[in-house]
C-alpha positions in Angstrom: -91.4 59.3 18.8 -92.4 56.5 20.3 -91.6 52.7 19.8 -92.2 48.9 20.4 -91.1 45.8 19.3 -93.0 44.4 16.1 -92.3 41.2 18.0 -90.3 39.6 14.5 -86.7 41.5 15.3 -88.2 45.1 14.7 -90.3 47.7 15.7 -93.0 49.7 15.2 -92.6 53.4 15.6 -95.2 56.3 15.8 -94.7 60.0 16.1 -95.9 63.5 15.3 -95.1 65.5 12.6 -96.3 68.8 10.7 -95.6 67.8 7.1 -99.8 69.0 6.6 -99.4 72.7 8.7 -100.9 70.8 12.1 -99.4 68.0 14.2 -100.7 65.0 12.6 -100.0 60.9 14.3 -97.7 58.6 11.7 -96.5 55.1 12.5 -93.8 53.1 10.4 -92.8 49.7 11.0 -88.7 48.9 10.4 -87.6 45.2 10.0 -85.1 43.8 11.9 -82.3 44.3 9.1 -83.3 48.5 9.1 -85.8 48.4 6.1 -88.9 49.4 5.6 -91.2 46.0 6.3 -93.5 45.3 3.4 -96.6 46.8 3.1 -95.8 50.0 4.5 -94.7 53.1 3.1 -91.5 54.8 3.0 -92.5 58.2 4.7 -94.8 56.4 7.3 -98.6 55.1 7.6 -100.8 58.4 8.4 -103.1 57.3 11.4 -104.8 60.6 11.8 -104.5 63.7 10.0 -107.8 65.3 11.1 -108.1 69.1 11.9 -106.6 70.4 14.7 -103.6 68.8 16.4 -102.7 65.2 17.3 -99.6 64.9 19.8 -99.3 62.8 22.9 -98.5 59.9 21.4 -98.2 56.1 23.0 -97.9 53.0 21.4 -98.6 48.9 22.5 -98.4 45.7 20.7 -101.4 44.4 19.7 -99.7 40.7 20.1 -99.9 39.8 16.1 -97.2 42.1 14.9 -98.8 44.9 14.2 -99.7 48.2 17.2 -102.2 50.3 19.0 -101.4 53.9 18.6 -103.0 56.4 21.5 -103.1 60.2 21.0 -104.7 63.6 22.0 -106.6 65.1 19.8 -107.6 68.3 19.6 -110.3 68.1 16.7 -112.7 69.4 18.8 -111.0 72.4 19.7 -113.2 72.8 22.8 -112.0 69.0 24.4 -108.9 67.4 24.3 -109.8 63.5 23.6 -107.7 60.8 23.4 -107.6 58.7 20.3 -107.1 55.1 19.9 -106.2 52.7 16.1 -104.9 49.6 15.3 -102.6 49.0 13.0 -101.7 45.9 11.8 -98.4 44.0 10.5 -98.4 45.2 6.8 -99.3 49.2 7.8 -103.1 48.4 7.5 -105.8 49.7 9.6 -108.1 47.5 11.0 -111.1 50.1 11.8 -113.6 51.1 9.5 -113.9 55.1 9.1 -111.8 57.5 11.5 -110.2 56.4 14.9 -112.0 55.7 17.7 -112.3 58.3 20.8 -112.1 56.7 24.0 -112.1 59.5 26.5 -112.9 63.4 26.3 -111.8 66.1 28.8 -112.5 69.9 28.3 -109.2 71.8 27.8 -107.2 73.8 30.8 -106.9 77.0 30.2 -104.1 78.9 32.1 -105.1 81.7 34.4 -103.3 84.2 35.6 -103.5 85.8 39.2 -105.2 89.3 39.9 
């Protein structure tokens, strides 16, 4: 998991977690007093639960209590891209339709010698 301050006496938290069979990206936001903050929900806000794993995880303030969660995501299952949504202060996402991708790389494969 990762976290950062909601900028009010709490955080912000994001992680990974199978609770769907594939790593999927949650975020929850805790008050200052260790409770849930209102407009959130008590297991976490999903912020992707696409096909394919999402690990990786970062997380910055967006400056107005709320966060911008990174990821990669392996949808494609050819590329590895990395993921990018905003959440705001009351668990709410500010992007219309799924995430945004804002990079692609083709997946390493390991090799072994001869």
């Amino acid at each position: 998991p990762v976290l950062v301050s909601d900028g009010a006496g709490g955080a912000i938290a994001a992680w990974e977690d199978t609770r769907s069979s594939s790593f999927d990206i949650y975020a929850q936001r805790i008050t200052g007093s260790g409770t849930v903050a209102l407009g959130w929900t008590t297991d976490g806000v999903a912020l992707c639960t696409a096909a394919g794993d999402q690990d990786t995880e970062t997380i910055a303030s967006d400056g107005a209590g709320g966060a911008i969660v990174t990821w990669h995501d392996g949808r494609s299952g050819i590329f590895v891209d990395v993921f990018a949504q905003r959440v705001t202060s009351t668990g709410r996402s500010l992007q219309v339709g799924p995430p945004t991708a804002v990079r692609s790389a083709r997946r390493q494969t390991p090799r072994t010698s001869r």
